[in-house]
C-alpha positions in Angstrom: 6.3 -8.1 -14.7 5.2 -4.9 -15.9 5.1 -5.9 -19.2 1.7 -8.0 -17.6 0.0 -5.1 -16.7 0.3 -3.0 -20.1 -2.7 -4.6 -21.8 -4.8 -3.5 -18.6 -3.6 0.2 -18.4 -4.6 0.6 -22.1 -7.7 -1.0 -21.4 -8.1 2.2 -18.8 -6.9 4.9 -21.0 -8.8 3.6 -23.9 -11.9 3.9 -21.3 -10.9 7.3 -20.9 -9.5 6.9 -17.3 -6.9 8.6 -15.9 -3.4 6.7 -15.4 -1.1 8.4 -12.3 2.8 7.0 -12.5 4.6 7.5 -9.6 8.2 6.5 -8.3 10.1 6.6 -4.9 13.2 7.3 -5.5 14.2 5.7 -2.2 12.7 3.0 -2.3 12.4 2.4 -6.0 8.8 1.1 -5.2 7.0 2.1 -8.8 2.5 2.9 -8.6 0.3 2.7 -10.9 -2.9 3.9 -10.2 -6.5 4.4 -12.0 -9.5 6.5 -10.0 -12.5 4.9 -11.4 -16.0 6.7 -11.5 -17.7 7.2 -8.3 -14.1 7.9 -6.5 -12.8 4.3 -6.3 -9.3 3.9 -7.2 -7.1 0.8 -8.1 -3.4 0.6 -7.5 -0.2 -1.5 -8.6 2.4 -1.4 -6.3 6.0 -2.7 -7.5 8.2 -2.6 -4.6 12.2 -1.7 -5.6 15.0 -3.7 -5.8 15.6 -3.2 -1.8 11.9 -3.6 -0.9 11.1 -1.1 2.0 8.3 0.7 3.9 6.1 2.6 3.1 4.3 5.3 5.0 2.2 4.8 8.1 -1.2 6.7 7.8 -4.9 6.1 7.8 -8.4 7.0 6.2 -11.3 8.4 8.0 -13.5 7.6 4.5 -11.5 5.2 2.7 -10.9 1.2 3.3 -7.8 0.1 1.3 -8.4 -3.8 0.5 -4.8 -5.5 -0.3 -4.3 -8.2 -2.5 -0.9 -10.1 -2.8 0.1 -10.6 -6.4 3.9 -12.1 -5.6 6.2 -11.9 -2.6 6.4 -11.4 0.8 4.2 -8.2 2.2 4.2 -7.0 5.9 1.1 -4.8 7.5 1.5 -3.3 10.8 -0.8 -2.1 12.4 -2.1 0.3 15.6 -4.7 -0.1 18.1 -4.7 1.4 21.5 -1.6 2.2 21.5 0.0 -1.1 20.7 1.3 -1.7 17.6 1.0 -5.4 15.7 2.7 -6.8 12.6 0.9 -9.4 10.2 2.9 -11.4 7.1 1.6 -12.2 3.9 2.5 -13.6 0.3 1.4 -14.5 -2.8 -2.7 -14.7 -2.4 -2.9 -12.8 0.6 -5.6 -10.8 1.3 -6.0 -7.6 3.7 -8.1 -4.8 4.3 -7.7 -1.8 6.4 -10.4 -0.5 8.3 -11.7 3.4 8.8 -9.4 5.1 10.7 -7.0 2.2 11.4 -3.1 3.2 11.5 -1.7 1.0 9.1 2.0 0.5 7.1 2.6 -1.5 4.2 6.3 -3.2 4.2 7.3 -5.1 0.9 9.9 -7.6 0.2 12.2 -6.9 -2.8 10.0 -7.1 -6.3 7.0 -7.9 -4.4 3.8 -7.1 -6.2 0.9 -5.4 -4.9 -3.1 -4.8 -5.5 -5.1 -2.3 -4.1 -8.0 -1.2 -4.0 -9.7 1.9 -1.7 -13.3 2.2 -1.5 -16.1 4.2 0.3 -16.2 8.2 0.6 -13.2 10.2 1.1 -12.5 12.5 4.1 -10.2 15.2 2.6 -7.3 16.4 4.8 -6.7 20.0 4.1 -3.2 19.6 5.4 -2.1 17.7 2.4 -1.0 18.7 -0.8 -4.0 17.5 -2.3 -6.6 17.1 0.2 -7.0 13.3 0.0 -8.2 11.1 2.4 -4.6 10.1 3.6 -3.9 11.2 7.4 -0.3 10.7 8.7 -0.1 8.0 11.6 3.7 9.3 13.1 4.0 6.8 16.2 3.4 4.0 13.8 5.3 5.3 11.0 8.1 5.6 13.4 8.1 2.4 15.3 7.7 0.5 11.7 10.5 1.8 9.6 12.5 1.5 13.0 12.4 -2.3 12.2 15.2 -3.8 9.7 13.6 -4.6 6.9 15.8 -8.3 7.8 14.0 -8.5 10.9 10.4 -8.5 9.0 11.8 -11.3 6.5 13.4 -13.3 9.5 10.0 -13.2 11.6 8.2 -14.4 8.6 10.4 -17.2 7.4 10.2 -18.4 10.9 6.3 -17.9 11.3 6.3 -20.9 8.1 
């Protein structure tokens, strides 16, 4: 599969953009990711060979729009306090909203666009100031769930 995307990241270097690589080495989940001009920024996600969560957090700029490429993706989300879980595959489309606690679980070799647009909020408490703020309750009561449990509840949503 990443053999597909190749010709596209070319396509951005040769337009002079900027390509960011970057591994979990838990997870195994490989990103891709290009910042366009203006501050927009596309993303392939590649989950690992034992799928996983990722980490809860939200934007107070940024809307993340979600487009399933292949395989099975879980969002969860937080709203008052409660916390809700949504499943998606191959075609499936969500977006976050500003300031929405979200978490992103993907199946094995699930495949993953994304796209954040709008104007970032930097957090000076990260590393590099993004517009990513941590969402702990969420991230806690997400990864708490076996990643079986997700596939299970979706399989039986069908």
């Amino acid at each position: 599969m990443e053999k597909d995307i190749l010709g596209t990241l070319v396509a951005f270097k040769a337009a002079g953009l900027e390509i960011d690589y970057k591994e979990n080495k838990e997870t195994g989940e490989k990103r891709y990711s290009v910042e366009m001009p203006g501050g927009s920024k596309w993303i392939w996600t590649v989950a690992g060979e034992y799928g996983g969560w990722q980490n809860a957090h939200f934007h107070k700029g940024v809307e993340e729009t979600y487009v399933v490429q292949s395989g099975v993706v879980a969002f969860a989300t937080e709203m008052s306090g409660n916390m809700y879980i949504d499943y998606y595959d191959c075609g499936g489309l969500i977006r976050s909203q500003l300031d929405e606690h979200h978490n992103v679980w993907m199946a094995p070799g699930a495949i993953v666009h994304t796209v954040k647009t709008g104007d970032p909020v930097g957090n000076p408490d990260n590393k590099s100031n993004s517009d990513w703020w941590p969402a702990p309750g969420l991230d806690a009561w997400s990864k708490a769930m076996p990643d079986e449990a997700a596939i299970d509840a979706y399989l039986e949503s069908l």
